[in-house]
C-alpha positions as CSV (number, residue, x, y, z in Angstrom):
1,X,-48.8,-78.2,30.2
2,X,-44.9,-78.8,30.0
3,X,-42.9,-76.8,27.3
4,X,-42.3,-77.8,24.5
5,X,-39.7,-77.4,21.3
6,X,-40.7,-77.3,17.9
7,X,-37.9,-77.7,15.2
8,X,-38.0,-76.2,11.6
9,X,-36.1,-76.5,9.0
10,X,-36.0,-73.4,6.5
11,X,-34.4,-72.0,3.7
12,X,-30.3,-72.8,3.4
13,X,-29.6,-74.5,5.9
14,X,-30.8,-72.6,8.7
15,X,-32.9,-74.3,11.3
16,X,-35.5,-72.8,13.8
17,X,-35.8,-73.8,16.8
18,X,-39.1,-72.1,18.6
19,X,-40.2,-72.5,22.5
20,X,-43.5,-73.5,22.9
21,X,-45.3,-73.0,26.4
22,X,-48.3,-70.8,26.0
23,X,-49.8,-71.2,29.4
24,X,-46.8,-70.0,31.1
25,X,-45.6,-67.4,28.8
26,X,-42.8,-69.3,27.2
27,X,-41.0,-70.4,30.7
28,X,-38.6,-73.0,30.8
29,X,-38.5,-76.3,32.1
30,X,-35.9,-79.6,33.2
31,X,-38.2,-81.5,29.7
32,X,-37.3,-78.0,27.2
33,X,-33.6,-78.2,28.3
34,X,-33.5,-81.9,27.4
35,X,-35.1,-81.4,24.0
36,X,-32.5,-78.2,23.3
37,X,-29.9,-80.5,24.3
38,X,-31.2,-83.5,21.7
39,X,-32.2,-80.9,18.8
40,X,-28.8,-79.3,18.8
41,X,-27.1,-82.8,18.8
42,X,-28.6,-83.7,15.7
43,X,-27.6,-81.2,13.6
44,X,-26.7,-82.4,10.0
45,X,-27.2,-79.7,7.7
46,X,-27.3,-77.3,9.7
47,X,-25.4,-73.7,9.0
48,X,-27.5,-71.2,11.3
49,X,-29.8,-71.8,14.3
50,X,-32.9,-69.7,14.7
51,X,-34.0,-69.5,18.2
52,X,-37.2,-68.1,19.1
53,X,-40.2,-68.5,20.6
54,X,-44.2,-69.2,20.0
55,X,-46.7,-65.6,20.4
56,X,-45.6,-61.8,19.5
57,X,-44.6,-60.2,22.5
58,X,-43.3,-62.8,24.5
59,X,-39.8,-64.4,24.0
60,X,-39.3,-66.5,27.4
61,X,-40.5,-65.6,30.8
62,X,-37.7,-67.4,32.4
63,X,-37.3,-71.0,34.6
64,X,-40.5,-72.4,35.6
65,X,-41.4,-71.3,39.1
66,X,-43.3,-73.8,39.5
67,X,-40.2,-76.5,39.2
68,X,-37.9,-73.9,41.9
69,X,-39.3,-76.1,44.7
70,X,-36.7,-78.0,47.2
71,X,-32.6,-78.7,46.4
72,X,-31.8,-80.8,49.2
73,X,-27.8,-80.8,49.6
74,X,-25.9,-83.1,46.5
75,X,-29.1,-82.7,44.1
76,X,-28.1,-80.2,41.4
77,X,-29.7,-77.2,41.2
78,X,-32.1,-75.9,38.0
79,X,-29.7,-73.1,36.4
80,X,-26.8,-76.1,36.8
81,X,-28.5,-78.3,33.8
82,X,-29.8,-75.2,32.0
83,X,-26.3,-73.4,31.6
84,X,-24.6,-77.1,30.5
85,X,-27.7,-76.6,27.7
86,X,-26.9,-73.6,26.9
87,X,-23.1,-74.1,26.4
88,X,-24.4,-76.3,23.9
89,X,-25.7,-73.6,21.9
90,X,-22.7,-71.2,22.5
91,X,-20.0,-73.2,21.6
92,X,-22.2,-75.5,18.7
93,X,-20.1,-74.6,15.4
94,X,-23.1,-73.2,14.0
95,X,-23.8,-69.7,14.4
96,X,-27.5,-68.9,16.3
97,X,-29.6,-65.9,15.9
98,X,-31.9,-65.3,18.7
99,X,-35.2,-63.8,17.9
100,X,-36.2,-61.6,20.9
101,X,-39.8,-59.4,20.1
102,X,-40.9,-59.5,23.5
103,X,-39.8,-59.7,27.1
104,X,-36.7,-62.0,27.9
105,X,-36.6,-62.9,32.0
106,X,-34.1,-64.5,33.5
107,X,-33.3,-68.1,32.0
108,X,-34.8,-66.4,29.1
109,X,-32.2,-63.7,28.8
110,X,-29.6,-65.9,29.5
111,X,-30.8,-68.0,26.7
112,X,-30.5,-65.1,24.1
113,X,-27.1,-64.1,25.0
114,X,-25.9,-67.7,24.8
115,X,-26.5,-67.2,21.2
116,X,-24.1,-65.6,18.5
117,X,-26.7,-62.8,17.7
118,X,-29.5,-61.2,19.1
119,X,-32.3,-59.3,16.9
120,X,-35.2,-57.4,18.5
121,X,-37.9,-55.2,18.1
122,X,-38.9,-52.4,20.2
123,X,-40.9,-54.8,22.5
124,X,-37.9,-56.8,23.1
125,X,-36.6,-56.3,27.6
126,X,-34.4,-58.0,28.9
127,X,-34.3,-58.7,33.0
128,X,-32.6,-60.3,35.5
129,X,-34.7,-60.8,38.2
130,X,-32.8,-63.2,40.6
131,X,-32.2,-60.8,43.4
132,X,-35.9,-60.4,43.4
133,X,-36.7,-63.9,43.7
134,X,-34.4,-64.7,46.6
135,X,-31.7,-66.9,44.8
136,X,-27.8,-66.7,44.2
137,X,-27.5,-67.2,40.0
138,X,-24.7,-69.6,38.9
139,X,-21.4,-68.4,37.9
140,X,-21.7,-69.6,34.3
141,X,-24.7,-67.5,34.0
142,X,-23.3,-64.1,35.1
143,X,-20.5,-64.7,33.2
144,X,-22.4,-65.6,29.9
145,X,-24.5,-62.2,30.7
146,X,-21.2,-59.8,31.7
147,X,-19.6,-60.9,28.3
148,X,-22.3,-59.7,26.3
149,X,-23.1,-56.6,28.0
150,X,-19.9,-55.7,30.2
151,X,-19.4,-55.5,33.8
152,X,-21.0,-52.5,35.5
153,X,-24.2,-53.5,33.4
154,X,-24.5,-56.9,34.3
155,X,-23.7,-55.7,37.7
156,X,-27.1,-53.1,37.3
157,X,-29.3,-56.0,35.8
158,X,-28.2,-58.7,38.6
159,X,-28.1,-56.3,41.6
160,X,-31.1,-53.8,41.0
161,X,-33.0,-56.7,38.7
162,X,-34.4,-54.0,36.8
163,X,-35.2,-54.2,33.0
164,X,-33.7,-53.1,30.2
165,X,-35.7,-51.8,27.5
166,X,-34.7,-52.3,23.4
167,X,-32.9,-48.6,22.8
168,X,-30.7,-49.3,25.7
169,X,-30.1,-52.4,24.7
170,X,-29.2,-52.1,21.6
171,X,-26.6,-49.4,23.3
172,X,-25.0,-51.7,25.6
173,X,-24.8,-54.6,22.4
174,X,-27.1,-57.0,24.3
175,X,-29.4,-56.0,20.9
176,X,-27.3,-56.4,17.3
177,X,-30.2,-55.4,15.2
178,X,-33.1,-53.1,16.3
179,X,-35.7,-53.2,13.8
180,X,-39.6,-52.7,13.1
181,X,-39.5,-55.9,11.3
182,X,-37.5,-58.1,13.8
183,X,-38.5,-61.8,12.2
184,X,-37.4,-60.6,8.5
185,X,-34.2,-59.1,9.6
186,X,-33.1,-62.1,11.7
187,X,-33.7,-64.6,9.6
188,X,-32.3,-62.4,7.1
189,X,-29.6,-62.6,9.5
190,X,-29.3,-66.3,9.9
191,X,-29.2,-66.9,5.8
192,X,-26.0,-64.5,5.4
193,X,-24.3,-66.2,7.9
194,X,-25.7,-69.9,6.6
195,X,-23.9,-68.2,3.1
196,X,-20.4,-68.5,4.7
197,X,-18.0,-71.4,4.7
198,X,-18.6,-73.8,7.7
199,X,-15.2,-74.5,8.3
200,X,-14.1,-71.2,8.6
201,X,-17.1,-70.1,10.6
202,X,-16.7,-73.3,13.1
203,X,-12.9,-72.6,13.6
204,X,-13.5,-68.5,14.1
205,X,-16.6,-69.1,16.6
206,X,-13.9,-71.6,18.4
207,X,-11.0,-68.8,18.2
208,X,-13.1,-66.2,20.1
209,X,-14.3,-68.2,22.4
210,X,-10.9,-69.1,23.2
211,X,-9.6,-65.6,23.2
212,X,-9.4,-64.9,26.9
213,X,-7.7,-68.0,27.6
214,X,-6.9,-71.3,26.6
215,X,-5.3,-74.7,27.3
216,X,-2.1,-75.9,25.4
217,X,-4.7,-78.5,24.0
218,X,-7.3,-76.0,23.0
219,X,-4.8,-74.1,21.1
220,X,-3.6,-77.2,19.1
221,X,-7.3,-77.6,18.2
222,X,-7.4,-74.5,17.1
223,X,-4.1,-74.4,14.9
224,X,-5.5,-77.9,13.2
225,X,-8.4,-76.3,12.2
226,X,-6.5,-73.2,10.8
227,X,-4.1,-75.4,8.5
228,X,-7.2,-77.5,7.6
229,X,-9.3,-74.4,6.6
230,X,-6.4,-73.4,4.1
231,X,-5.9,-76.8,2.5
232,X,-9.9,-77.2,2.3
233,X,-11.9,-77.1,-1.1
234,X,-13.9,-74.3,0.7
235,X,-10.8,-72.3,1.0
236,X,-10.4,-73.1,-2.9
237,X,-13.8,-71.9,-4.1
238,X,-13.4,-69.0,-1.7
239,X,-10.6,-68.1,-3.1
240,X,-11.7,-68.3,-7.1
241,X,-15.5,-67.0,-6.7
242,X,-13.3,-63.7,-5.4
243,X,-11.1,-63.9,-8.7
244,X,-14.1,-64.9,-10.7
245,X,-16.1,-62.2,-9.5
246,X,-18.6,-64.1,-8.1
247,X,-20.3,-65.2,-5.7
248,X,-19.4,-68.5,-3.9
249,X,-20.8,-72.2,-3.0
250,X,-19.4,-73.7,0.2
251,X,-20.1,-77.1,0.5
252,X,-18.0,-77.1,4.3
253,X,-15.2,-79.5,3.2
Protein backbone atom coordinates (compact mmCIF):
# COMPACT_ATOMS: atom_id res chain seq x y z
CA UNK A 1 0.00 0.00 0.00
CA UNK A 2 1.52 3.43 -1.11
CA UNK A 3 1.91 6.29 1.58
CA UNK A 4 -0.25 8.36 2.20
CA UNK A 5 -0.77 12.20 3.75
CA UNK A 6 -3.46 13.09 5.83
CA UNK A 7 -4.09 16.94 6.46
CA UNK A 8 -5.71 18.43 9.66
CA UNK A 9 -6.67 21.41 10.45
CA UNK A 10 -6.54 22.33 14.28
CA UNK A 11 -6.75 24.94 16.71
CA UNK A 12 -5.38 28.67 15.50
CA UNK A 13 -4.28 28.25 12.52
CA UNK A 14 -1.98 25.43 12.81
CA UNK A 15 -2.30 22.61 10.44
CA UNK A 16 -1.10 18.88 10.81
CA UNK A 17 0.19 17.18 8.42
CA UNK A 18 0.62 13.28 9.42
CA UNK A 19 2.42 10.35 7.23
CA UNK A 20 0.46 7.50 6.75
CA UNK A 21 2.14 4.19 5.64
CA UNK A 22 1.56 1.51 8.21
CA UNK A 23 2.83 -1.46 6.39
CA UNK A 24 6.19 0.00 5.85
CA UNK A 25 6.64 1.80 9.01
CA UNK A 26 6.01 5.24 7.81
CA UNK A 27 8.62 5.11 4.70
CA UNK A 28 8.48 7.49 1.98
CA UNK A 29 7.53 7.41 -1.40
CA UNK A 30 7.78 9.48 -5.22
CA UNK A 31 3.29 9.70 -4.42
CA UNK A 32 4.01 11.23 -0.42
CA UNK A 33 6.47 13.73 -1.83
CA UNK A 34 3.95 14.87 -4.39
CA UNK A 35 1.12 15.25 -1.84
CA UNK A 36 3.72 17.25 0.63
CA UNK A 37 4.44 19.34 -2.23
CA UNK A 38 0.38 20.00 -3.09
CA UNK A 39 -0.58 20.33 0.85
CA UNK A 40 2.02 22.92 1.47
CA UNK A 41 0.93 24.84 -1.62
CA UNK A 42 -2.36 25.36 -0.50
CA UNK A 43 -1.88 26.86 2.52
CA UNK A 44 -4.49 29.69 3.31
CA UNK A 45 -4.74 30.04 6.84
CA UNK A 46 -2.11 28.61 7.73
CA UNK A 47 0.41 30.03 10.76
CA UNK A 48 2.16 26.70 11.92
CA UNK A 49 2.69 23.24 10.31
CA UNK A 50 2.55 20.18 12.30
CA UNK A 51 4.42 17.33 10.85
CA UNK A 52 4.18 14.01 12.08
CA UNK A 53 3.39 10.71 11.51
CA UNK A 54 0.52 7.84 12.02
CA UNK A 55 1.56 4.94 15.27
CA UNK A 56 3.63 5.80 18.61
CA UNK A 57 7.02 4.83 18.14
CA UNK A 58 7.51 5.30 14.69
CA UNK A 59 8.15 8.74 12.94
CA UNK A 60 9.49 7.64 9.35
CA UNK A 61 11.59 4.80 8.43
CA UNK A 62 13.12 6.56 5.60
CA UNK A 63 12.79 6.34 1.39
CA UNK A 64 11.01 3.27 0.24
CA UNK A 65 13.46 0.62 -0.56
CA UNK A 66 11.43 -0.82 -2.43
CA UNK A 67 11.31 2.29 -5.13
CA UNK A 68 15.62 2.45 -4.82
CA UNK A 69 15.63 0.10 -7.91
CA UNK A 70 17.51 1.31 -11.31
CA UNK A 71 18.69 5.25 -12.16
CA UNK A 72 19.80 4.77 -15.58
CA UNK A 73 22.12 7.99 -16.55
CA UNK A 74 19.72 11.51 -17.12
CA UNK A 75 16.73 10.00 -14.89
CA UNK A 76 16.81 11.87 -11.57
CA UNK A 77 17.57 10.22 -8.72
CA UNK A 78 14.94 9.67 -5.44
CA UNK A 79 16.68 12.07 -2.74
CA UNK A 80 16.71 14.80 -6.01
CA UNK A 81 12.64 15.21 -5.88
CA UNK A 82 12.55 14.62 -2.10
CA UNK A 83 15.08 17.49 -1.02
CA UNK A 84 13.14 20.05 -3.82
CA UNK A 85 9.93 18.83 -1.31
CA UNK A 86 11.49 19.41 1.46
CA UNK A 87 12.77 23.00 0.62
CA UNK A 88 9.29 23.54 0.38
CA UNK A 89 8.78 23.04 3.89
CA UNK A 90 11.96 24.91 5.02
CA UNK A 91 11.66 27.91 3.32
CA UNK A 92 7.39 27.95 3.50
CA UNK A 93 6.76 31.34 5.56
CA UNK A 94 5.09 29.24 8.03
CA UNK A 95 6.96 27.91 10.82
CA UNK A 96 6.81 23.76 11.14
CA UNK A 97 7.07 21.73 14.27
CA UNK A 98 8.09 18.31 13.62
CA UNK A 99 6.74 15.61 15.92
CA UNK A 100 9.41 12.92 16.32
CA UNK A 101 8.26 10.06 19.19
CA UNK A 102 9.92 7.34 17.46
CA UNK A 103 12.78 6.43 15.21
CA UNK A 104 13.57 8.96 12.28
CA UNK A 105 15.82 7.05 9.31
CA UNK A 106 17.25 8.59 6.66
CA UNK A 107 14.65 10.57 4.40
CA UNK A 108 12.95 10.53 7.67
CA UNK A 109 15.53 12.48 9.51
CA UNK A 110 16.05 14.69 6.85
CA UNK A 111 12.45 15.42 6.93
CA UNK A 112 12.51 16.63 10.62
CA UNK A 113 15.41 18.87 10.26
CA UNK A 114 13.88 20.51 7.23
CA UNK A 115 11.42 21.79 9.76
CA UNK A 116 11.77 24.99 12.07
CA UNK A 117 11.43 22.85 15.23
CA UNK A 118 11.86 19.40 16.35
CA UNK A 119 10.04 17.99 19.63
CA UNK A 120 10.60 14.38 20.82
CA UNK A 121 10.23 12.02 23.36
CA UNK A 122 12.63 9.64 24.75
CA UNK A 123 11.86 7.19 21.89
CA UNK A 124 12.69 9.64 19.35
CA UNK A 125 16.58 8.38 17.07
CA UNK A 126 17.64 9.79 14.56
CA UNK A 127 19.99 7.82 11.76
CA UNK A 128 21.69 8.22 8.81
CA UNK A 129 22.07 5.07 7.36
CA UNK A 130 23.37 5.84 3.71
CA UNK A 131 26.75 4.51 4.08
CA UNK A 132 25.12 1.36 5.09
CA UNK A 133 23.02 0.98 2.20
CA UNK A 134 25.61 1.56 -0.42
CA UNK A 135 24.61 5.10 -1.81
CA UNK A 136 26.29 8.70 -2.00
CA UNK A 137 23.38 11.18 -0.18
CA UNK A 138 22.74 14.44 -2.15
CA UNK A 139 24.50 17.60 -1.23
CA UNK A 140 21.23 19.36 -0.27
CA UNK A 141 20.73 16.70 2.24
CA UNK A 142 24.02 16.75 4.18
CA UNK A 143 23.81 20.21 4.18
CA UNK A 144 20.22 20.48 5.54
CA UNK A 145 21.51 17.83 8.35
CA UNK A 146 25.15 19.68 9.13
CA UNK A 147 23.07 22.94 9.78
CA UNK A 148 21.09 21.54 12.34
CA UNK A 149 23.56 19.57 14.13
CA UNK A 150 27.08 20.94 13.02
CA UNK A 151 29.82 19.46 11.17
CA UNK A 152 31.79 16.80 13.06
CA UNK A 153 28.27 15.32 13.93
CA UNK A 154 26.86 15.14 10.73
CA UNK A 155 30.17 13.88 9.69
CA UNK A 156 29.56 10.77 12.66
CA UNK A 157 25.92 10.18 11.57
CA UNK A 158 26.80 10.07 7.63
CA UNK A 159 30.15 8.27 7.91
CA UNK A 160 29.63 5.60 10.91
CA UNK A 161 25.53 5.62 10.07
CA UNK A 162 25.03 5.13 13.59
CA UNK A 163 22.00 6.35 15.59
CA UNK A 164 21.60 8.95 17.76
CA UNK A 165 19.42 8.46 20.73
CA UNK A 166 16.92 11.51 22.30
CA UNK A 167 19.51 12.77 25.30
CA UNK A 168 22.13 13.22 22.72
CA UNK A 169 20.12 14.75 20.64
CA UNK A 170 18.66 17.05 22.41
CA UNK A 171 22.59 17.97 23.20
CA UNK A 172 23.64 18.46 19.79
CA UNK A 173 20.09 20.73 19.12
CA UNK A 174 18.80 18.10 16.51
CA UNK A 175 15.90 17.81 19.63
CA UNK A 176 14.39 21.48 20.80
CA UNK A 177 12.10 20.02 23.37
CA UNK A 178 12.61 16.69 25.19
CA UNK A 179 9.59 15.82 26.90
CA UNK A 180 7.42 12.78 28.46
CA UNK A 181 4.56 14.33 26.75
CA UNK A 182 6.00 15.06 23.20
CA UNK A 183 2.39 15.56 21.29
CA UNK A 184 1.12 18.22 23.98
CA UNK A 185 4.34 20.08 24.06
CA UNK A 186 4.62 20.36 20.27
CA UNK A 187 1.54 21.36 19.51
CA UNK A 188 1.81 23.56 22.33
CA UNK A 189 4.62 24.58 20.36
CA UNK A 190 3.05 25.19 17.04
CA UNK A 191 0.07 27.50 18.75
CA UNK A 192 2.78 30.01 20.37
CA UNK A 193 4.29 30.41 17.30
CA UNK A 194 0.68 30.47 15.25
CA UNK A 195 0.22 33.48 18.18
CA UNK A 196 2.90 35.73 16.43
CA UNK A 197 2.47 38.12 13.56
CA UNK A 198 2.87 36.49 10.11
CA UNK A 199 4.58 39.06 8.59
CA UNK A 200 7.18 39.33 10.88
CA UNK A 201 7.59 35.62 11.33
CA UNK A 202 7.66 35.13 7.21
CA UNK A 203 10.36 38.00 6.86
CA UNK A 204 12.65 36.59 10.02
CA UNK A 205 12.40 32.80 8.74
CA UNK A 206 13.50 34.53 5.23
CA UNK A 207 16.39 36.62 7.15
CA UNK A 208 18.01 33.48 8.58
CA UNK A 209 17.85 31.63 5.92
CA UNK A 210 19.63 34.21 4.12
CA UNK A 211 22.27 34.76 6.80
CA UNK A 212 25.09 32.87 5.31
CA UNK A 213 24.79 34.45 2.12
CA UNK A 214 22.68 36.09 -0.19
CA UNK A 215 22.11 37.59 -3.67
CA UNK A 216 21.83 41.42 -4.27
CA UNK A 217 18.14 40.38 -5.12
CA UNK A 218 17.53 38.29 -2.10
CA UNK A 219 18.60 41.14 0.01
CA UNK A 220 16.11 43.68 -1.67
CA UNK A 221 13.41 41.09 -0.81
CA UNK A 222 14.40 41.05 2.39
CA UNK A 223 14.68 44.98 2.95
CA UNK A 224 10.92 45.22 1.26
CA UNK A 225 9.67 42.99 3.72
CA UNK A 226 11.39 44.93 6.61
CA UNK A 227 9.88 48.41 5.66
CA UNK A 228 6.55 46.66 4.95
CA UNK A 229 6.50 44.97 8.46
CA UNK A 230 6.87 48.51 10.13
CA UNK A 231 4.26 50.29 8.06
CA UNK A 232 1.83 47.08 8.57
CA UNK A 233 -1.40 47.19 10.89
CA UNK A 234 0.35 44.11 12.61
CA UNK A 235 3.24 46.24 13.49
CA UNK A 236 0.36 48.70 14.88
CA UNK A 237 -1.43 46.28 17.15
CA UNK A 238 1.96 44.98 18.13
CA UNK A 239 2.91 47.94 19.17
CA UNK A 240 -0.42 49.08 21.33
CA UNK A 241 -1.37 45.56 22.85
CA UNK A 242 2.47 46.15 24.48
CA UNK A 243 1.28 49.81 25.72
CA UNK A 244 -2.09 48.46 26.48
CA UNK A 245 -0.86 45.74 28.43
CA UNK A 246 -2.21 43.22 26.61
CA UNK A 247 -2.11 40.70 24.74
CA UNK A 248 -2.26 41.01 20.89
CA UNK A 249 -4.45 39.87 17.55
CA UNK A 250 -2.50 39.64 14.40
CA UNK A 251 -4.44 39.43 11.60
CA UNK A 252 -0.94 39.23 9.10
CA UNK A 253 -1.54 42.54 7.24
Amino acid sequence: MPASLEVTDLAQGVRALTIANPTRKNAIDPGLLDALARALADDAGVRAWLVRAQGERIFCSGYDLHALNGFPEGTPLPDERLGEVLDLLTHHPAPSVALVTGPAVGAGCELAAACDFRVGDAFARFVMPPAKLGVVYALKGLARLRSRVGEQAARRMFLLGLPVEAAEARQLGLLDVLADDAPAEALALCQELALNAPLAVRGLKLGLGLLDGASGEQRAAYEGLRRASFNSADAREGRDALLGRRAPRFEGR
